[in-house]
C-alpha positions in Angstrom: 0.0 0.0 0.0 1.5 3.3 -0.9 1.9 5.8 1.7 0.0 8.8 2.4 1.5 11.8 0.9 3.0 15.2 3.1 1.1 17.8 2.9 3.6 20.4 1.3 3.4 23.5 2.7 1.0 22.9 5.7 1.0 25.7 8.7 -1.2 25.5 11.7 -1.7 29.0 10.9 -3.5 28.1 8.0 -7.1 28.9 7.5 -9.4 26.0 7.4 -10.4 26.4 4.2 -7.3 26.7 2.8 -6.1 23.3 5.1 -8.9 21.8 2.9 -7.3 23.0 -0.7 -4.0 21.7 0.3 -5.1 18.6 1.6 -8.0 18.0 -1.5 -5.3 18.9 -3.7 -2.8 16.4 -2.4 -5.4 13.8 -2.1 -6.5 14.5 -5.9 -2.9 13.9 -6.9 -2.1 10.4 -5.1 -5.4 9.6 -7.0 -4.8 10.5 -10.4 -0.8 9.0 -10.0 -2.3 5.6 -8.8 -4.4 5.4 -12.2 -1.4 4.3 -14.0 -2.0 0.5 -15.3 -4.7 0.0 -12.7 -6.1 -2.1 -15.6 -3.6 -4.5 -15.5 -4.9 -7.8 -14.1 -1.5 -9.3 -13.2 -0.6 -6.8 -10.8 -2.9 -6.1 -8.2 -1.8 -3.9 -6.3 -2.2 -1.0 -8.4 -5.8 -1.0 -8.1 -5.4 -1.7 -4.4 -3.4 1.6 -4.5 -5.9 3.2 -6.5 -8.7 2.3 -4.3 -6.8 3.4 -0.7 -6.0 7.0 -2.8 -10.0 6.9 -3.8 -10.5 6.2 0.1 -8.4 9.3 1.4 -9.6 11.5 -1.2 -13.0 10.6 0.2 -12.8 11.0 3.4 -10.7 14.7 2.9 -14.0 16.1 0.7 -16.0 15.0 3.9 -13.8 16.7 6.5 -13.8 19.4 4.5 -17.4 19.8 2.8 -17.7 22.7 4.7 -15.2 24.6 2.4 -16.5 23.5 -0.8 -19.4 24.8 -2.9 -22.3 22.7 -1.9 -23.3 21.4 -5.9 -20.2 21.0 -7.0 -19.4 19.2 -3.8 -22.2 16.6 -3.8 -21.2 16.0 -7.7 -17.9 15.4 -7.4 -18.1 13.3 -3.6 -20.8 11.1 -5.5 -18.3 10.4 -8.4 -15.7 9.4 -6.2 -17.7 7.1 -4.4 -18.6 5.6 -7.5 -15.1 5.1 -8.6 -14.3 3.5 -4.9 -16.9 1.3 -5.4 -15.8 0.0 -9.0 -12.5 -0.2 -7.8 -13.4 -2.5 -4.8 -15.7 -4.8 -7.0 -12.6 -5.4 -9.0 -10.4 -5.8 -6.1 -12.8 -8.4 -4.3 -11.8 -10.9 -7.2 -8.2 -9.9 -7.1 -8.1 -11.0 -3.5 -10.4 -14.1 -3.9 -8.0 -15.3 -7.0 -5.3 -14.9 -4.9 -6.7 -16.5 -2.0 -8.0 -19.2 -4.1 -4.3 -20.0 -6.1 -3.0 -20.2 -2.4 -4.9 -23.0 -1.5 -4.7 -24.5 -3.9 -1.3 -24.6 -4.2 -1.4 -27.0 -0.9 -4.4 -29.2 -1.4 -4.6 -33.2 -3.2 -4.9 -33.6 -6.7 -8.3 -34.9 -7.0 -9.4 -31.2 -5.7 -7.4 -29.1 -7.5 -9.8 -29.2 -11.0 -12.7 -27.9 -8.9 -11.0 -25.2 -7.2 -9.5 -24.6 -10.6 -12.6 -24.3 -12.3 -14.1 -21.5 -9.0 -10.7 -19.5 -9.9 -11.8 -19.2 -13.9 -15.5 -18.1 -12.9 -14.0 -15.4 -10.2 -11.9 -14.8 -13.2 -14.7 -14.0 -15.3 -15.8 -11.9 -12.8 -12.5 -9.9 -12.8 -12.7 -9.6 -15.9 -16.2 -7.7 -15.9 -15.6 -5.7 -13.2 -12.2 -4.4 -14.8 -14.8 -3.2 -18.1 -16.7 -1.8 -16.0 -13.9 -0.1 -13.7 -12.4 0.9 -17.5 -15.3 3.2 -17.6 -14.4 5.4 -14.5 -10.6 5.3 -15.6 -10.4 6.5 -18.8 -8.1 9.2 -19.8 -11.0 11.5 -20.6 -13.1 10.9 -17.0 -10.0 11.1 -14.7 -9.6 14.2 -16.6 -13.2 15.3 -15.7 -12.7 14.6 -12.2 -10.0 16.2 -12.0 -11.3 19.2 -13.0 -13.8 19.3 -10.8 -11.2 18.8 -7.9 -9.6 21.6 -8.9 -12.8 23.6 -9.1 -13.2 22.6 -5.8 -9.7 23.3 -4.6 -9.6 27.1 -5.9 -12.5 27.4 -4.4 -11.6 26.7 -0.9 -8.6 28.1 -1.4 -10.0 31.5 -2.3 -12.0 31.7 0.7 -9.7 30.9 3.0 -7.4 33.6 1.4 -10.5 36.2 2.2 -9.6 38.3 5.7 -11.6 37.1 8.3 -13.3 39.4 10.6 -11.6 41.0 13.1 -13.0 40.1 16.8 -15.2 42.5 18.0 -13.8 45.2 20.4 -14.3 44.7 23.9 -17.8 46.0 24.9 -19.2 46.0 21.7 -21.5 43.2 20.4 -19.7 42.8 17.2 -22.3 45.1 15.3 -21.2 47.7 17.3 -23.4 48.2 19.8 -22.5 48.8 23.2 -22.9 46.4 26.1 -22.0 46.6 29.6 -18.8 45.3 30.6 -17.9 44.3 34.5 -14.4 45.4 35.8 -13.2 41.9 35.9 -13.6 41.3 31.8 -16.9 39.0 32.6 -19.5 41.0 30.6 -22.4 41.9 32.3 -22.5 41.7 36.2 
């Protein structure tokens, strides 16, 4: 499993929302890096890559849905989903084949045809599910996506880049009314 990425130039000091462009925008880019030859049947571990990059990309969007534009959020936290879920349909059979090859590998002779024969229908399955997986990883739809990530990313970023409001002065409400204020800083006595 690859490991997560730094954050590059991550500051407590940071805004919130722009926390959540930094973080959505490293997330979008382990994502689309893992997409390389996730097709590829003989080595599973790129779509187990792909899928744990889907899963923290995920799970940033929530943390931060605040920060986003709510629309564009929903649109582009639903397609991710969606490609998590292909991705883990086509994992399951990687796993099972490999589970399957394993044991067989140690049982008799007279059972190996029939666990033979549940590894070629699993592989039938793999094979659908990586057609239907070839439909959220084409060159054209990861590009879509990641558009719409980076939609979502300037967006943040450009509010968290806004000047937040100064707190309000001491015995004002913050509209600028007055209110009383006790000797000992505790508001009204």
């Amino acid at each position: 499993m690859a490991k997560a990425r730094a954050i590059p130039g991550l500051s407590e000091d940071d805004p919130y929302a722009v926390v959540a462009a930094k973080v959505v925008a490293t997330r979008a880019a382990e994502l689309a890096d893992s997409s390389a030859g996730v097709l590829d049947t003989d080595d599973i571990e790129r779509v187990h890559d792909m899928r744990v990059a889907s899963r923290r990309l995920r799970a940033a969007l929530e943390v931060f849905e605040p920060c986003f534009p709510h629309k564009p959020f929903k649109t582009t936290l639903r397609e991710v989903k969606a490609l998590a879920d292909a991705l883990g349909e086509r994992r399951d059979r990687d796993v099972t084949i490999a589970a399957l090859e394993d044991f067989c590998a140690g049982i008799g002779r007279p059972d190996v045809r029939g666990v033979q024969s549940l590894i070629a229908r699993v592989r039938e399955e793999q094979s659908e599910a990586n057609v239907a997986l070839a439909g959220f990883v084409s060159e054209e739809r990861l590009a879509g996506l990641a558009e719409r990530l980076d939609e979502l990313v300037r967006a943040a970023a450009d509010a968290g880049a806004e000047p937040r409001a100064a707190p309000a002065p001491e015995g004002t409400d913050g509209r600028g009314a007055t209110v009383p204020v006790s000797v000992n800083g505790g508001g009204a006595e």
